[in-house]
C-alpha positions, -999 to 999 in steps of 0.1 A, spaced: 118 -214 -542 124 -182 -563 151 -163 -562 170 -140 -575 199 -153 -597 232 -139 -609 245 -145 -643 272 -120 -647 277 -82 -651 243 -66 -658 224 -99 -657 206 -109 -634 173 -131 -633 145 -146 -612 147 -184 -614 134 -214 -594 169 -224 -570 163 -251 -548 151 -241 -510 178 -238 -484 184 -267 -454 195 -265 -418 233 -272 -420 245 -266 -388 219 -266 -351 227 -231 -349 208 -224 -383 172 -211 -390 154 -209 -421 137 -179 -428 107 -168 -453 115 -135 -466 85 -108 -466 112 -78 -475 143 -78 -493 164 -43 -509 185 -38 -535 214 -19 -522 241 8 -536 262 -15 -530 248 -44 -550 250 -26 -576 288 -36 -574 278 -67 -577 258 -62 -606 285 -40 -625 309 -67 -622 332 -47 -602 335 -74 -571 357 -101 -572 351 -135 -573 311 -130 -575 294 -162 -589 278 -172 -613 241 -188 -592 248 -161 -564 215 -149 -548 224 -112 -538 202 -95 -510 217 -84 -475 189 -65 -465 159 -87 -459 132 -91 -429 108 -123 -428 92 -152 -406 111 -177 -392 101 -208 -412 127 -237 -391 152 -238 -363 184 -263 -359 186 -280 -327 208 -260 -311 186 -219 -316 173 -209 -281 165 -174 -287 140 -177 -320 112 -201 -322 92 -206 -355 68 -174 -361 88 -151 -348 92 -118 -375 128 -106 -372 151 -82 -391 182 -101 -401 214 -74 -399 236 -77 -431 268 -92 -408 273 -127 -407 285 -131 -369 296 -148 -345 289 -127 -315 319 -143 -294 354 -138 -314 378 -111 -304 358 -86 -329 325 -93 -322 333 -90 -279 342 -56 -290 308 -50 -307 332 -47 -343 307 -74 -358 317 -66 -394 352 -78 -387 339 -110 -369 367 -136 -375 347 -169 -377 323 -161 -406 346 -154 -434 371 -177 -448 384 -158 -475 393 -129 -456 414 -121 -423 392 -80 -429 360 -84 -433 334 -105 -418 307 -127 -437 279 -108 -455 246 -120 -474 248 -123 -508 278 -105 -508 306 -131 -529 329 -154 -518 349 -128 -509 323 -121 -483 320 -151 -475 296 -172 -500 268 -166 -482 237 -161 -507 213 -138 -495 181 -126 -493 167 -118 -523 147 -147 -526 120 -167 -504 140 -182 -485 170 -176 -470 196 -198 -445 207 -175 -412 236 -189 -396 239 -181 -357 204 -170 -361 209 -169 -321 232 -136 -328 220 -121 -355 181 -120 -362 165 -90 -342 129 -95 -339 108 -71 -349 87 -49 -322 52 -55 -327 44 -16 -333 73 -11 -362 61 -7 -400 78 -36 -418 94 -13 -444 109 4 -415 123 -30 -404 142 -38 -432 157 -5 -433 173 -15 -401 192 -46 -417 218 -20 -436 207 15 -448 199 33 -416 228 17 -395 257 26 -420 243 60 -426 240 62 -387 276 47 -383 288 74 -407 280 98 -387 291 85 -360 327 76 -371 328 115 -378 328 121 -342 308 151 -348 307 181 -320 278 204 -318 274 231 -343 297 212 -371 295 217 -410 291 181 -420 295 174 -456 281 136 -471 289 132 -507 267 107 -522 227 116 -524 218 76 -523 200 61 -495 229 59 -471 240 93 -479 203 104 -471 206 86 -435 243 102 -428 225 135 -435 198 130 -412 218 112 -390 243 140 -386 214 169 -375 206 137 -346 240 143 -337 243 178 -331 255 192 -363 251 228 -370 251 224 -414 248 195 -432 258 201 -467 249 168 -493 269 164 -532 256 144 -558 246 151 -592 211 130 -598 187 163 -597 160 138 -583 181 126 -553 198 162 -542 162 175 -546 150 144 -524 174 147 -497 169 182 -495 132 176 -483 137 149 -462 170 161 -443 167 194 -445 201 202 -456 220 220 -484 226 206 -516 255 207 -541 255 188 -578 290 186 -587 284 190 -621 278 224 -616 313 231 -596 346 233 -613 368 222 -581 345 206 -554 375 211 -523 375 246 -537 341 253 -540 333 236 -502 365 258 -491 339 294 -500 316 278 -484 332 277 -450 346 308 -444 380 288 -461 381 267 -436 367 237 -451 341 213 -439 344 201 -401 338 163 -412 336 151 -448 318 118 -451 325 93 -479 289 77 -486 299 69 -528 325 43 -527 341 24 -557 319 38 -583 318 76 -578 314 100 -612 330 136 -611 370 128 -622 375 109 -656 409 94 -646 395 74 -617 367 65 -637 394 49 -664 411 34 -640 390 22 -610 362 15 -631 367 5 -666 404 -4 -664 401 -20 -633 441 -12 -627 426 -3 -589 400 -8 -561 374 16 -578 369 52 -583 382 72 -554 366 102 -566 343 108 -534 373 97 -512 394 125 -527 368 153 -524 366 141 -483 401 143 -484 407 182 -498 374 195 -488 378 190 -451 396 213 -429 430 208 -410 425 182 -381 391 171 -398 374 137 -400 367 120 -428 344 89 -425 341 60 -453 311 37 -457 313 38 -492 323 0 -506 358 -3 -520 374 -36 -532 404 -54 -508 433 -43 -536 455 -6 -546 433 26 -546 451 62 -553 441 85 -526 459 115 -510 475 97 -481 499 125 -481 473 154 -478 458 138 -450 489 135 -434 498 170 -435 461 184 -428 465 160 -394 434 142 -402 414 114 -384 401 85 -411 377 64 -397 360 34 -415 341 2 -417 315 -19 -423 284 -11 -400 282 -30 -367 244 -34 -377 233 -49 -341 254 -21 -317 230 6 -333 200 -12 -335 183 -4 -298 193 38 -301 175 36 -341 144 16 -328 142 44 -302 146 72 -328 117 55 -352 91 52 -322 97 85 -313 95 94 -349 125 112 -348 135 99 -383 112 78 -403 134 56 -426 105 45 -451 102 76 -466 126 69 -487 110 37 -500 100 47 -538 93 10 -554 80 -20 -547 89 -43 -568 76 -83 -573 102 -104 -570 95 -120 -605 104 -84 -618 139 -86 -601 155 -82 -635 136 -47 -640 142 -37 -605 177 -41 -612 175 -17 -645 156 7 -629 180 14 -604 213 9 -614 199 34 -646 184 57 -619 153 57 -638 119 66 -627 131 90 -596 145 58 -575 154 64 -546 152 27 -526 138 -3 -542 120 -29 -519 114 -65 -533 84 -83 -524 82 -122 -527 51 -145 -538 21 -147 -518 31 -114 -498 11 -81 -499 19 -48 -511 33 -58 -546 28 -38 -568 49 -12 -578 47 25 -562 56 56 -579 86 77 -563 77 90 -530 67 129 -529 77 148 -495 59 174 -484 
């Protein structure tokens, strides 16, 4: 099969791997029709998570046919089209009875925090993932979701990652009804906490960045305020005369370990490596929310040290609430949203991309070149291949 191949920082390739096998009865093969490259591959790609291997097929957001059952699948039959959530699960542990299914304990044997995820590392478990054209589900009686027969495809794999987290960040805000909601990071998650946070009641939704392209793209399709940080000589300071000096109700972290806007974490997290990634975003949440705020974080930061202001959030009595998305808890509410075209994740879909071109596609948006937005990866002998020009919002 093809499949996208890692061969260290900034180098990645298409390459002929050899098709994946039913291991275990509880396995299912499937053919990949949609795969995305993620924010948070780009990690991945920048060399910044550890132990990620050479031969590693990245690619946790991916929809396709189900190609082969083991003995042991009762709930998918070959032919059905599912959506395949990022978390590698279990659906029986302690975690997953408890619906926390990216902290099951069964899929991940590197790590007693986070569960298995495709394509992902060893530290995530080994699994490779799905940007390829075919891809090896464990439990595919847990996981795979199939796909209602009236859903746009593009919407579907939108489901596996994007839209829950940015759901699940707003969520984890706890936001109350006529809240300023603040989501640094203008990427696709950040777009979906935005619009996920008017769904949820919020009275201002206020989106930082500094990609012209993105804050002028989540403008349109959220509907919210827009700040580029480039242009602000203290963000907490300049969110603070924005609320009345209050600060923000709930700050949402939607950046992770490789946010721009301080040149010490940069040094550090990023090139120096001396901790778990820039905390830049994490410290604007921090300072720019008001006394007995929340602060949510989706973002990705590594397992090791990160310097944040525990101590400010202490004192300002704040709630910090964060983890992976729970993909399959939000996926029946989202469905419902999409049909009643309350939020219509494709939009943000700017390329399609062969996957012989993976390589480019990688370029194109880790550079943020060519107003990219989401990138969707389309395999052999699948339609819709050829490459799209940014989307334009009315």
């Amino acid at each position: 099969m093809l499949a996208m191949n890692y061969r260290g920082p900034y180098r990645v390739r298409a390459e002929q791997k050899s098709d994946p096998v039913i291991e275990h009865p509880g396995d299912a093969i499937v053919r990949v029709t949609r795969s995305c490259i993620c924010g948070s591959d780009l990690h991945l790609y920048h060399g910044l998570v550890p132990d990620t291997r050479v031969g590693t097929t990245f690619g946790h957001e991916f929809v396709g046919i189900v190609e082969e059952v083991g003995s042991g699948v009762q709930k998918l039959k070959v032919g059905d089209h599912v959506l395949v959530p990022f978390n590698v699960f279990c659906g029986s542990c302690f975690f997953c009875q408890r619906e926390l299914y990216g902290n099951c304990h069964n899929t991940n044997p590197q790590a007693s925090a986070v569960g298995g995820i495709y394509g992902y590392s060893h530290t995530a478990g080994g699994y490779d993932g799905g940007q390829a054209e075919l891809v090896r589900v464990p439990m595919a009686d847990v996981g795979p979701t199939i796909i209602p027969h009236d859903m746009d495809e593009d919407d579907a794999v939108l489901l596996t990652d994007a839209l829950p987290t940015g759901y699940q960040a707003a969520e984890m805000g706890d936001i109350a009804e006529g809240d300023t909601v603040v989501v640094f990071g203008a990427g696709p998650v950040g777009i979906f906490a935005a619009k996920s946070a008017w769904l949820m009641g919020a009275g201002r939704v206020i989106v930082v960045d500094h990609v012209e392209y993105r804050l002028e793209f989540v403008r349109r399709y959220a509907q919210c305020e827009v700040v580029n940080f480039r242009e602000v000589d203290d963000m907490a300071l300049h969110i603070k005369k924005m609320t009345d000096w209050m600060g923000a109700d709930v700050c949402i972290d939607a950046v992770g370990c490789e946010a721009a806007g301080n040149a010490a974490q940069t040094l550090t997290g990023v090139y120096a490596m001396m901790q778990a990634g820039s905390a830049t975003a994490l410290h604007w949440c921090i300072n720019s929310v008001r006394k007995g705020g929340n602060v949510s974080i989706v973002g990705v930061y590594g397992p090791t040290f990160n310097a944040i202001p525990i101590g400010n959030a202490l004192n300002k009595g704040l709630t910090l609430r964060m983890n992976q998305a729970s993909v399959k808890r939000h996926l029946p509410r989202l469905i419902e949203h999409i049909q009643a075209g309350r939020i219509d994740p494709k939009q943000i879909i700017t390329h399609r991309v062969p996957l012989e071109e993976v390589a480019d596609a990688y370029h194109i948006f880790s550079s943020k070149l060519d107003n990219c937005i989401k990138t969707v990866l389309i395999p052999p002998n699948q339609p819709q291949r050829r490459a799209v020009a940014a989307t334009t919002l009315p």
